[in-house]
C-alpha positions in Angstrom: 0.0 0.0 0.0 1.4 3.5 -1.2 2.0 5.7 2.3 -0.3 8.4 1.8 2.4 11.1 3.8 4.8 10.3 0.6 5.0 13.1 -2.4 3.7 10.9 -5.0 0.5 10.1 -2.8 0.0 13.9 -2.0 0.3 14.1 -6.0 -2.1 11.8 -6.5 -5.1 13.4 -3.8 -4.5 16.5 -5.0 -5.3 15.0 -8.9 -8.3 13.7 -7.4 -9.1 16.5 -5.5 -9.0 18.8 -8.8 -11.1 16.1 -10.3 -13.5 16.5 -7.9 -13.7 20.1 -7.8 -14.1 20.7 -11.6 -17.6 18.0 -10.8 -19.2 20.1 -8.3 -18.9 17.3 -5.8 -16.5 19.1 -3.2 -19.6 21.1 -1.7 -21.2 17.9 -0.6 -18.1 16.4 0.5 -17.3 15.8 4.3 -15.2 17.6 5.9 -12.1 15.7 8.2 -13.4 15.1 11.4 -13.0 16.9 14.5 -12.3 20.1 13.5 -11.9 23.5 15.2 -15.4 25.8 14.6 -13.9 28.9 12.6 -14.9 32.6 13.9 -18.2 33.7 13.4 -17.6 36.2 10.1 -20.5 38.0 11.4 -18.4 39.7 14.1 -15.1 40.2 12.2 -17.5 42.6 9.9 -20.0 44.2 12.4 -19.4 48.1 13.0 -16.7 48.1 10.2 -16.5 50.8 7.6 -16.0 48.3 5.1 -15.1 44.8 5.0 -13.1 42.1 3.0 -12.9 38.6 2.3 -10.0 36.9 0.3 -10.8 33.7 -1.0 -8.9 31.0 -2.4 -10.0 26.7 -3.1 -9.4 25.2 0.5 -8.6 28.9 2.7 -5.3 27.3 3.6 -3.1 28.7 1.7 -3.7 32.0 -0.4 -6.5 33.2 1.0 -5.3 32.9 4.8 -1.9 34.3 3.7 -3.7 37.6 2.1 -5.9 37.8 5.3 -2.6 37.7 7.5 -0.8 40.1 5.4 -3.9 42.6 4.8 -4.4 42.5 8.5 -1.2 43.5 9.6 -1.1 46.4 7.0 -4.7 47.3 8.3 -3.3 47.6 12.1 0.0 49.1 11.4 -2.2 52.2 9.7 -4.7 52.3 13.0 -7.9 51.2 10.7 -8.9 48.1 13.1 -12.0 49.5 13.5 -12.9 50.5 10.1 -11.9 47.7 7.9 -13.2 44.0 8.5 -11.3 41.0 7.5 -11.8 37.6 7.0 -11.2 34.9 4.1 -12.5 31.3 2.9 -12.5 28.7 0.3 -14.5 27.2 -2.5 -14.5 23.6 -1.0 -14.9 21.8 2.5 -12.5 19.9 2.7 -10.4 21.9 5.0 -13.3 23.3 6.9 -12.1 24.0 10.5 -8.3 23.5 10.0 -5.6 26.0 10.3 -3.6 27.4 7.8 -1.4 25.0 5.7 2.1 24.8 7.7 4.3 25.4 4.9 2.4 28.9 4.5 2.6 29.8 8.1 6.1 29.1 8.2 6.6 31.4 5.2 4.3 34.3 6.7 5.7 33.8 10.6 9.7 34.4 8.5 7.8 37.9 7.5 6.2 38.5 11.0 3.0 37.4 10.2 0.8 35.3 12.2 -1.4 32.7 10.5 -2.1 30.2 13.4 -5.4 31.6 14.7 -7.0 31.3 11.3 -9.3 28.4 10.6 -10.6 27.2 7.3 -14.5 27.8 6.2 -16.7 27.9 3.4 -17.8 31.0 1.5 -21.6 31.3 1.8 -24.1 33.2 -0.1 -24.9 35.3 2.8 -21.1 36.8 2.6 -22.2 39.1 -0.1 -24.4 40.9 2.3 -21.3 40.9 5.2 -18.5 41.8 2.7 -18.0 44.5 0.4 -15.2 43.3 -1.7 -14.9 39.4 -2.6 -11.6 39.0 -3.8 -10.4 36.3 -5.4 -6.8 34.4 -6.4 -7.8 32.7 -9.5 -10.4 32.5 -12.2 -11.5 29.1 -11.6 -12.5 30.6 -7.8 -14.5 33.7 -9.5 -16.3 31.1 -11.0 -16.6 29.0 -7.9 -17.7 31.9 -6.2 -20.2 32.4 -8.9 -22.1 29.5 -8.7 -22.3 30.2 -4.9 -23.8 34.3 -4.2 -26.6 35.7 -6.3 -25.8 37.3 -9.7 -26.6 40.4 -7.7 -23.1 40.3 -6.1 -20.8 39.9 -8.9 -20.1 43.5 -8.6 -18.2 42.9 -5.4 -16.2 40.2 -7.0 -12.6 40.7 -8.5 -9.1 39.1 -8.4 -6.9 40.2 -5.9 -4.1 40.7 -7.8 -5.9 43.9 -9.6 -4.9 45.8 -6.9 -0.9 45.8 -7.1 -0.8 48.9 -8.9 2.7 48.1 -10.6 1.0 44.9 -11.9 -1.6 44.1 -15.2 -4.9 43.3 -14.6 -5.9 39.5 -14.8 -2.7 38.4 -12.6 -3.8 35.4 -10.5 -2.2 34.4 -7.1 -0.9 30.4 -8.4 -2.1 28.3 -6.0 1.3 26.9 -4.0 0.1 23.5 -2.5 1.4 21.2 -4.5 4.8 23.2 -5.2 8.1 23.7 -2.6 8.8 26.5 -0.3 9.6 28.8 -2.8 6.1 28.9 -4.3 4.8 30.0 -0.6 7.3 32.8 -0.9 6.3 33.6 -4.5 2.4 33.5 -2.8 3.8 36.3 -0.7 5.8 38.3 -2.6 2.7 38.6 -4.8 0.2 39.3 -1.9 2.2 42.0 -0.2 2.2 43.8 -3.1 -1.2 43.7 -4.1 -2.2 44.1 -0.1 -0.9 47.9 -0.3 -2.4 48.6 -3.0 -5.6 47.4 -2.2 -5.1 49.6 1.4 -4.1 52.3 -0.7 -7.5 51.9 -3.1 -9.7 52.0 0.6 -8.6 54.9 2.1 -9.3 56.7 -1.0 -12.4 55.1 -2.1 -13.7 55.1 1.8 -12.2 57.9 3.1 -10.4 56.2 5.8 
């Protein structure tokens, strides 16, 4: 029997996985058991100016990572209490688990803290809590899509728009099957895109 901690198993889920996901099926799946229950996204968004959610496929790698980053940004400028934050992903699987280690360890080198986060499903009701949706990839606009009301496409846009020394249509590549590099790549990316989307608030928001 193939050990399923070896790289060619991982290879091999994450196949499936993809399989799965371009059927539809991952919203019925299960998720693993026993997981932690992720923060209510109600109160990360309640009293807030505006809010924000990153999303990514599982909200254990990207999505997490832009959340930490934002965040920090958002603190260091003393706009806590006007900007909300939050992120999630396009599939269950991960529901309730924390952020993939490889991307903590790469966020925790830059100072940022990943470890609190915890995996969840974006919902239709998040395009009443958030007022931007943003997104890494196509294939999650689409997700995304097939998940809020037509009425919310508006809020909808890759994340990657916002680095203002980068084209738009950039997507964040999604790092999970890759090496350590590909988490820093995730960040390099994100950080950029993270002031300019802080830079696009104040403005836009008056903040």
């Amino acid at each position: 029997m193939l050990d399923s901690h070896t790289p060619k198993a991982q290879n091999n889920r994450l196949l499936s996985l993809q399989v799965c996901n371009t059927m539809g099926l991952f919203r019925r799946s299960k998720p693993k058991k026993n997981p932690d229950t992720p923060i209510d996204p109600a109160t990360l968004v309640e009293g807030k100016t505006v809010s924000v959610l990153f999303v990514c496929m599982g909200n254990i790698c990207r999505s997490p990572t832009a959340q930490g980053v934002f965040s920090r940004l958002v603190k260091e400028a003393g706009l806590e209490d006007k900007i909300g934050i939050d992120s999630a992903g396009t599939i269950s699987y991960h529901v309730g688990r924390p952020p993939d280690s490889r991307a903590q360890t790469a966020a925790k080198e830059r100072g940022y803290d990943l470890s609190e986060y915890r995996a969840r499903l974006v919902e239709a009701i998040d395009c009443e809590r958030f007022d931007y949706i943003l997104v890494m990839d196509e294939t999650n606009m689409l997700d995304v899509r097939s998940v809020v009301p037509k009425s919310c496409w508006s809020k909808l846009r890759l994340f990657l728009d916002f680095d203002p020394a980068g084209r738009k249509g950039r997507e964040v590549p999604d790092p999970y099957s890759g090496g350590a590099n590909e988490f820093e790549r995730v960040l390099d990316l994100v950080e950029k895109a993270a002031g300019g989307l802080l830079d696009h608030l104040r403005t836009v928001h008056d903040l």
